[in-house]
C-alpha positions, 0 to 999 in steps of 0.5 A: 500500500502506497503512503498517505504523501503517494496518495495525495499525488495520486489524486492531484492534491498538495498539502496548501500551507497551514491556514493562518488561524483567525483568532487567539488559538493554534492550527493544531497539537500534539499530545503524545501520539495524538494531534488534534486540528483546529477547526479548519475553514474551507480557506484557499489561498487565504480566502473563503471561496464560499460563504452563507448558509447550506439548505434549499432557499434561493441563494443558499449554499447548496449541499454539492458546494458545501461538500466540496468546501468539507473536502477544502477544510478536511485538506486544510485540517491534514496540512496543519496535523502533518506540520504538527506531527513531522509530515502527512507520512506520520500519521497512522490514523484517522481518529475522529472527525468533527463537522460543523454546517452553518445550516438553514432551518429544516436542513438536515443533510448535514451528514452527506455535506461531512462526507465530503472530508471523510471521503477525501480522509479516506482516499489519502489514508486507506484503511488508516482513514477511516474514523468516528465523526459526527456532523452537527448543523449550526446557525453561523460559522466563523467568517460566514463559512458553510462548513468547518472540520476539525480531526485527531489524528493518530502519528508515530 
């Protein structure tokens, strides 16, 4: 079986610098061989590609782009655990995802938006990828983000 850095490769990815936090805190730590992320925003390049609330309303953030966005947060969430832990080839393991959906009333398809991290988890770690996770809808995320994942993760 590859490497999680192989694997990245594979599907085009590269590791974007750690996103800068935007309040008082750190992207990510470590205790013993656990790392644990920082809420991760689906930043690219600095900037939020998307903002709002995910549901069905005109103008809201449909379910497709805010699981696009938990895939952006998920690569950004790896990328600060891999600085933590020495690189993206430390770690052994997936150990738990958090997803939070800035979601409309009624949504309830925060599940399927948190695929969109865990199925990106798993194709750069295999078996090693898979993880507890829970997906929970909120009313407003920071900088009017769809979505926002933090992970744990296991390293050597």
């Amino acid at each position: 079986m590859s490497s999680p850095s192989a694997r990245l490769a594979e599907l085009g990815l590269v590791l974007p610098a750690v996103p800068a936090p935007v309040a008082s805190y750190v992207p990510a730590v470590r205790h013993g061989d656990l790392v644990f992320s920082s809420g991760q925003l689906p930043m690219v390049d600095g900037a939020l590609g998307v903002t709002g609330k995910v549901g069905t309303s005109p103008g809201a953030v449909s379910g497709d782009v805010a699981r696009d966005a938990a895939r952006t947060c998920a690569l950004n969430a790896v990328a600060a655990v891999a600085a933590e832990a020495g690189g993206i080839d430390a770690i052994t393991a997936v150990v738990k995802v958090t997803g939070f959906v800035a979601s409309e009333p009624g949504f309830g398809g925060q599940p399927a938006v948190v695929d969109g991290a865990s199925e990106l988890l798993g194709s750069v770690f295999g078996d090693g990828g898979r993880h507890a996770r829970s997906a929970v809808g909120v009313a407003v995320l920071p900088l009017d983000a769809p979505v926002e994942i933090e992970i744990v993760v296991a390293v050597s």
